[in-house]
Structures are given as structure tokens and as C-alpha cells.
C-alpha positions in Angstrom: 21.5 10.8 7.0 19.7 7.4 7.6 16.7 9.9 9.5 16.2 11.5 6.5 16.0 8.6 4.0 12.4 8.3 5.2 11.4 11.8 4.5 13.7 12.1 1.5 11.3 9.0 0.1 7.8 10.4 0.9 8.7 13.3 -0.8 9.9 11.5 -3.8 7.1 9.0 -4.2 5.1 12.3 -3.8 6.5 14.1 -6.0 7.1 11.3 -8.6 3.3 11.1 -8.5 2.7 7.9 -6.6 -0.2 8.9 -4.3 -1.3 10.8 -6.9 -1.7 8.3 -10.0 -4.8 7.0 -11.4 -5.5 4.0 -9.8 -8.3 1.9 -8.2 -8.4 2.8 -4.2 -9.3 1.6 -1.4 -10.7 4.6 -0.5 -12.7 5.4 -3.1 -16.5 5.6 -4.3 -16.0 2.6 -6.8 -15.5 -1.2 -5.5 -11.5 -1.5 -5.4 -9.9 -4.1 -6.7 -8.1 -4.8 -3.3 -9.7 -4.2 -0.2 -7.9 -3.1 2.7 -9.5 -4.5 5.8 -7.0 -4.2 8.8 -3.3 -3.1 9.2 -0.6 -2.8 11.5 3.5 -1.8 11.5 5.9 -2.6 13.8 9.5 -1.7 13.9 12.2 -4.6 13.3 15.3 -2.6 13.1 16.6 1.0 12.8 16.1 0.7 9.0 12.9 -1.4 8.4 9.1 -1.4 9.0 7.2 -4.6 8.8 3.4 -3.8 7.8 0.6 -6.7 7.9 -2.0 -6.1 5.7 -5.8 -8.1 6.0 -6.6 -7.7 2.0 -9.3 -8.9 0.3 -8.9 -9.4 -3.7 -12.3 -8.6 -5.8 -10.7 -10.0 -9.2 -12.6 -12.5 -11.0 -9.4 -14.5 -11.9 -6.1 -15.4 -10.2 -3.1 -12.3 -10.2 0.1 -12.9 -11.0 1.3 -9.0 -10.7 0.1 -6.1 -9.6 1.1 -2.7 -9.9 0.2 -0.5 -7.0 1.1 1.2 -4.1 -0.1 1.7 -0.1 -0.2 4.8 1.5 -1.1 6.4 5.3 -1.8 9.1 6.2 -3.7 10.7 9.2 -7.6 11.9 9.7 -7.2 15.1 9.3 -5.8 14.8 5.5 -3.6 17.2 5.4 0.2 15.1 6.7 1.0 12.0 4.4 2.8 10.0 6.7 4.3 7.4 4.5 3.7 5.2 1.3 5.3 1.9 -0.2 5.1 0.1 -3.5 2.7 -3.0 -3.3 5.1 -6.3 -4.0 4.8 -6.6 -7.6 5.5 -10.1 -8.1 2.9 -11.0 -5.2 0.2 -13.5 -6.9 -3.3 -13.1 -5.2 -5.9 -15.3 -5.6 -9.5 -14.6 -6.8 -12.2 -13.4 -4.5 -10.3 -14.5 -1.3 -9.1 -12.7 1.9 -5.5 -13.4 3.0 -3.3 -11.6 5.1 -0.2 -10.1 3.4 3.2 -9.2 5.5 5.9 -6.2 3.8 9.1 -5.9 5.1 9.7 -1.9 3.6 13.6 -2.0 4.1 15.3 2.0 4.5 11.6 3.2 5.6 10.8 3.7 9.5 8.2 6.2 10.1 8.1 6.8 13.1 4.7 8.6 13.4 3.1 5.6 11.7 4.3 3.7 15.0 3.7 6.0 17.6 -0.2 7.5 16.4 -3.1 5.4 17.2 -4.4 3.4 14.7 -8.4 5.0 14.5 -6.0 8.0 13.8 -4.3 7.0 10.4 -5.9 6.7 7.0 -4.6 3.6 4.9 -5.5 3.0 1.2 -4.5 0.6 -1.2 -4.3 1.8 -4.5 -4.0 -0.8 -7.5 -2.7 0.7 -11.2 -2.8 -2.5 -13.1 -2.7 -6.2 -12.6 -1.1 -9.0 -14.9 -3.9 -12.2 -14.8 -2.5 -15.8 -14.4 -3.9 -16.1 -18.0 -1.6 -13.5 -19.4 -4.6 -10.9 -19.9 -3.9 -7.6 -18.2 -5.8 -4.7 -16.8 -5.7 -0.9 -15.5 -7.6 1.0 -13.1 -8.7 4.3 -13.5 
């Protein structure tokens, strides 16, 4: 049971719509709101991945919340090979790189592990953010 949790929740988040929502990417033509610079995953036990993200914010103002999700997937577009919410209640300051660490508990892929990094698409995708001064935003 515990080896299919991982697929059971790539299917769902797929399903559900998560890599599939509007949202500002990392990946796409416009500036994103986060930048994805570097990443890497590493097993810490039979039920939990730890990814460590190199992000870099573009927001004018300090975030208090964000609403978004990360997602791989491999060159050749056609395998997703995983995706996790963004920490919600993560504050990020303005304009700033700073590394982020994920503990995704009940999620070990273990393709993500095992294929070289060149060979797997990441993108950070933002939905909306909550500003330190209470103002919000969505991305389309």
C-alpha cells in the first residue's frame, strides 16, 4: 500500500487539476513570480522526500502566503514524475534569493531520485500570494 501512495497522489493532484491550474510558472514565457534556479531530492526515509529549492522571489513587497505548487517531470514531457504543494505559510522576502528545504512526508518518488538531474523538468508554479500588507494577488 505505502508504494502506491506516491502514485495514488500524482494522479490525484493531476486529476484535481494542480499541474494544470492557472498559475504564474517557472516555466513559462512571462517573468514568474518565483524563480526556480537549482534543485535537488534526497531520500530521508521509506516515506519522505526532502527537496531543496534555490528560489528567487520577483515581488515588489514582502509574502506572507503563497498558494502554489512544484512539479517534475522529465525532458521528454510526456511522464509527470511527481508534484507537491508550495508551503503556504512560507513568508518570502522581496526581490531576494534564498534557498528553501521541503520535507514532502507519504511522497518518495523514486524516479525523481534515481534520473539525472539535466534529465528532469522542475517548475514552480505560483496561484496567488497574500502581501505582508494584507493586499493579495493572482496569477494567470
Amino acid at each position: 500500500m505505502r508504494g502506491l501512495f506516491p502514485i495514488v497522489l500524482i494522479s490525484v493532484l493531476s486529476v484535481c487539476g494542480v499541474a494544470n491550474a492557472k498559475s504564474a510558472c517557472s516555466s513559462g514565457d512571462d517573468p514568474p513570480a518565483i524563480k526556480l534556479h537549482s534543485w535537488n531530492a534526497k531520500k530521508i526515509d521509506d516515506a519522505t522526500t526532502e527537496f531543496v529549492l534555490s528560489i528567487e522571489t520577483t515581488f515588489q513587497k514582502n509574502v506572507r502566503m503563497v498558494d502554489g505548487y512544484v512539479s517534475y517531470s522529465d525532458v521528454l514531457g510526456g511522464e509527470r514524475m511527481g508534484a507537491f504543494e508550495f508551503p503556504r505559510d512560507n513568508a518570502l522576502p522581496a526581490r531576494a534569493k534564498t534557498p528553501l528545504t521541503i520535507k514532502v512526508g507519504s511522497m518518495v518518488v523514486p524516479r525523481i531520485l534515481k534520473v539525472n538531474a539535466d534529465d528532469v523538468v522542475a517548475d514552480l508554479c505560483v496561484k496567488g500570494v497574500v502581501y505582508d500588507d494584507g493586499t493579495q494577488e493572482t496569477f494567470k
